[in-house]
N, C-alpha and C positions, 0 to 999 in steps of 0.2 A: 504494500500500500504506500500511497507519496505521501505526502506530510499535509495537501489539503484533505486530503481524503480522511487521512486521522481529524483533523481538527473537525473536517463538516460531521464525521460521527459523533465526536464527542460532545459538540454543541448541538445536533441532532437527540441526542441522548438527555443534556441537561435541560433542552426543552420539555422534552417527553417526564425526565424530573418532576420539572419545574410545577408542570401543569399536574399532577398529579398530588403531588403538595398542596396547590392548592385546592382541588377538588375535596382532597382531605382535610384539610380546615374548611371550607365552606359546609360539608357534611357534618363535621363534628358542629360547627360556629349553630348547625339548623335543630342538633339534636338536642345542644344545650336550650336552645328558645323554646323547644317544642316540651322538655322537659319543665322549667320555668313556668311555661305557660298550662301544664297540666299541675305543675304544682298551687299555682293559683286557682288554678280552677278547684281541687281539692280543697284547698282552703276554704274557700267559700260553700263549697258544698255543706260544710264542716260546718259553717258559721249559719246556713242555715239549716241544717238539722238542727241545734241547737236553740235557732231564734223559735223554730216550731215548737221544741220540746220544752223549755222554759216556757215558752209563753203562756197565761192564763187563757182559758177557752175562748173569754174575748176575743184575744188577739191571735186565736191558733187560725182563722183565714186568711189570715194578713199575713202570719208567715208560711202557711201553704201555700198561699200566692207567691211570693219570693222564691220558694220551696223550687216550686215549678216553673217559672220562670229562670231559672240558675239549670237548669233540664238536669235534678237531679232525685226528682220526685218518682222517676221510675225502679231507682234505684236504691228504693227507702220500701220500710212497712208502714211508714205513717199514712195512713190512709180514712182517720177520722177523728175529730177533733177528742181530747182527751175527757174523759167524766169526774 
């Protein structure tokens, strides 16, 4: 091989690097937000079970409504206000 032919592989090469570097930070950069943003999301699911489960019967549609609205009301037994 002559000596462009090394160099076009090798920066040939550190392209192919390059770009894979950062495919792999942008993958990793998507999974931290997606995680982030499911943790949030749990939080508040969190915050309203809670708000339904404290609440006085009064208030137990006002937080059912929240409840369901946060679309976590499928994933709960709460299903009628407390006695």
């Amino acid at each position: 091989m002559d000596e462009k032919q090394i160099v076009y592989n090798k920066t040939h090469r550190d392209n192919h690097t390059s770009l894979l570097l950062q495919i792999c930070r942008t993958l990793n950069l998507l999974i931290l937000i997606f995680e982030k943003s499911n943790h949030l999301f749990n939080l508040r699911c969190q915050q309203a079970t809670e708000d339904v489960e404290d609440s006085p019967t009064g208030g137990f549609e006002e937080g059912l409504n929240v409840y369901r609205q946060r679309d976590c009301f499928r994933n709960s037994n709460v299903t009628k206000p407390p006695n």
